[in-house]
N, C-alpha and C positions, 0 to 999 in steps of 0.2 A: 311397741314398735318392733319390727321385723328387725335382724339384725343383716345387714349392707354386705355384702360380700365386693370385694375390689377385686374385680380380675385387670392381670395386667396384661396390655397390649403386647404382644412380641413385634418388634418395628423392623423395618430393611433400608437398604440404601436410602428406597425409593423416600424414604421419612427426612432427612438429612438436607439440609439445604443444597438446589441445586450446583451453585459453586464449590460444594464438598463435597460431590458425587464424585466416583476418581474417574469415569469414561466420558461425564461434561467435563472433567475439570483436565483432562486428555487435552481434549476438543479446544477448550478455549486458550489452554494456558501452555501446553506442550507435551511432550511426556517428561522433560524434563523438571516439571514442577512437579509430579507426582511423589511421594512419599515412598521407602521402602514398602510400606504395609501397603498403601495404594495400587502400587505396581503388583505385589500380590493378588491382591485382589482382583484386579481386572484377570488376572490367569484363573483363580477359583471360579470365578464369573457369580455364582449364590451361594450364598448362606441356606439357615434353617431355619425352623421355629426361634430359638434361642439368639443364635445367633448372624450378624451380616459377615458379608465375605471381610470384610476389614477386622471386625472380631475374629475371624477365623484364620487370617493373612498374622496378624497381633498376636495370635495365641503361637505361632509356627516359630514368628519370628524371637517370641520369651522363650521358645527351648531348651538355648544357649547362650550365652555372653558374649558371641562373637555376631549375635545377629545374623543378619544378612549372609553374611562369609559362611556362618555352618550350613549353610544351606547349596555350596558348593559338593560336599560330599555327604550329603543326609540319603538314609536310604529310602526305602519303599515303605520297609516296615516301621520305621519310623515315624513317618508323616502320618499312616494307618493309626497309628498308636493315638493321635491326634484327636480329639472329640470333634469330629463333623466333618472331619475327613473320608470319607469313602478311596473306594479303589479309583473310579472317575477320575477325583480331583487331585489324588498323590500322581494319577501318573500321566494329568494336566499338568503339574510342575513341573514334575520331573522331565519332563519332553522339553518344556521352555527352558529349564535350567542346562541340559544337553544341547540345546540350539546356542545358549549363550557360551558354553565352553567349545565349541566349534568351530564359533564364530571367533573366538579369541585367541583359537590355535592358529587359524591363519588370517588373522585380522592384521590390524598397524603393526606388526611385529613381522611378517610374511617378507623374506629374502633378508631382514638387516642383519650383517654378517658384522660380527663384534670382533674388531681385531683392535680397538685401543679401548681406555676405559672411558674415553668421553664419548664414544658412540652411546653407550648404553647410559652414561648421565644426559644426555641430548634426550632422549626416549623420553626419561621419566621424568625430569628436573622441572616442567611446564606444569604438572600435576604437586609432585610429592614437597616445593619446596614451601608451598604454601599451606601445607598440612598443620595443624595444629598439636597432634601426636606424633608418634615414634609409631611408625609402619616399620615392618619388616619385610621385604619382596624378595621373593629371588628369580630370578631370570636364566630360564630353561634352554638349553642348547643342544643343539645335533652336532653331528660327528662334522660338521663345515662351523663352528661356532656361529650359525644361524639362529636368532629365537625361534622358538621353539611356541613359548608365553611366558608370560611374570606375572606369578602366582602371590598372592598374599599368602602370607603364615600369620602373622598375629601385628593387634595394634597394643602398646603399653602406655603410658602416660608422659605427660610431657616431654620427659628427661630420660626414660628409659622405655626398651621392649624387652616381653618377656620371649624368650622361641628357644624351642627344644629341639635337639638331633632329631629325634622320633619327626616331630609335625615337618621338619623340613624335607629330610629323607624319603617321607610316606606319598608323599605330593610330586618329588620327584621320580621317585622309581616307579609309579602309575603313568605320569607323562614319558616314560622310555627319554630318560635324560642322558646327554652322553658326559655333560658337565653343567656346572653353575655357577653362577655369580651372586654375592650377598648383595644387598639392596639395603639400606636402611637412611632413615632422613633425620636430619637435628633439628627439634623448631625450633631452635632459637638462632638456627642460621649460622652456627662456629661449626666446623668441619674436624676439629680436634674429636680424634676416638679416645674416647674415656677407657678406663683398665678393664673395664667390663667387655667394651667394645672386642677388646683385643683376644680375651678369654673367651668369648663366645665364637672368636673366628679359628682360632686354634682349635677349638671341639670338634666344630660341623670340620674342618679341614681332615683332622684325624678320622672322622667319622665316613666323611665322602672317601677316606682310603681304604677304609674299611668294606664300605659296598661298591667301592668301585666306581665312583661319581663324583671326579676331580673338583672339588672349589676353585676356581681360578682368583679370584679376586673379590673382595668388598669394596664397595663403593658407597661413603656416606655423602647424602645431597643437605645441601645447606640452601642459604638465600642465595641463588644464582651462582653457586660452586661448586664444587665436589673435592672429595679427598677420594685417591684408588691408594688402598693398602699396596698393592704392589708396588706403584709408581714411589711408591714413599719407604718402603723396606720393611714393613711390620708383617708381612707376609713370603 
């Protein structure tokens, strides 16, 4: 007997059940049901032999550990570096990912001018208090303490986030920030700044004098509260 060779099929979306297609599943269910890699993918639009654009949306998004979020500042040549990315599809994203920071520069943030610290809890409090993790945001201002936008820097785990001088700084002095405000949320809903808390706002404080990019205030959001360092004297 002859000996059987198994070639294997290379499959695409079109293989996948229709309700797990991400442009039906657009259609039927919103865009807001789509999945990070999803919503990638509808931007790649195909795949290749190997692989569908979900496979290839999935491989972008394991780059880094921050997901999603590195993909705010990923370059050209990176995405390149990508198996099945071509020049086409890096700067397919890249054009979408530029429409989205555009959008967000003068998006829900356009004229609100920050002159107490519940303004800028009011903004975030409907999002961040229900967070599960420790987000770290900071919120971008012009020379009228207008937003500007509020940028994520990093997520940490329950009880803590990790954020560097470096990642905070680099994100602001790209946005031409005239000043900042720290941003950070407690899941567990108690507004009390831990010593760390307090350590890390002394840094970025020293650090924003350093390049010029006043810290005004942190602000931790709880379950429907907030603490302003300022208001309370720890800054």
């Amino acid at each position: 007997m002859s000996d059987k060779v198994l070639i294997e099929k290379s499959y695409t979306i079109k293989d996948l059940p229709i309700s797990e297609r991400p442009r039906e599943k657009l259609y039927s269910q919103g865009v807001e049901a789509l999945s990070n890699a999803e919503l990638l993918a509808i931007i790649i639009r195909t795949g290749n032999k190997e692989d569908t654009a979900i496979d290839l949306a999935r491989r972008i998004l394991s780059l880094d550990e921050r997901g999603i979020t590195y993909l705010s500042d990923v370059s050209f040549e990176e995405l390149k570096g990508v198996k099945g990315i071509g020049i086409s599809k890096a700067c397919q994203i890249l054009a979408a990912i530029e429409i989205g920071k555009r959008l967000n520069r003068i998006g829900p943030y356009d004229k609100i001018k920050v002159t107490s610290p519940a303004i800028i809890a009011d903004v975030v409090m409907d999002e961040m208090r229900y967070l599960t993790k420790e987000h770290f945001r900071i919120a971008i201002l012009d020379t009228k303490n207008q937003i500007l936008s509020i940028e994520n820097i990093s997520v940490g785990t329950l009880n803590a986030s990790i954020v560097h001088p470096r990642d905070v700084f680099k994100i602001a002095i790209k946005r031409n920030a005239n000043s900042i405000l720290l941003i950070h949320n407690h899941p567990s809903g108690d507004t009390t700044p831990s010593n760390e808390d307090i350590n890390i706002t002394n840094r970025l404080i020293d650090a924003g004098n350093l390049v010029g990019i006043k810290v005004l205030d942190h602000i931790i959001i709880g379950d429907n509260k907030y603490l302003s360092f300022k208001e309370k004297n720890y800054i």
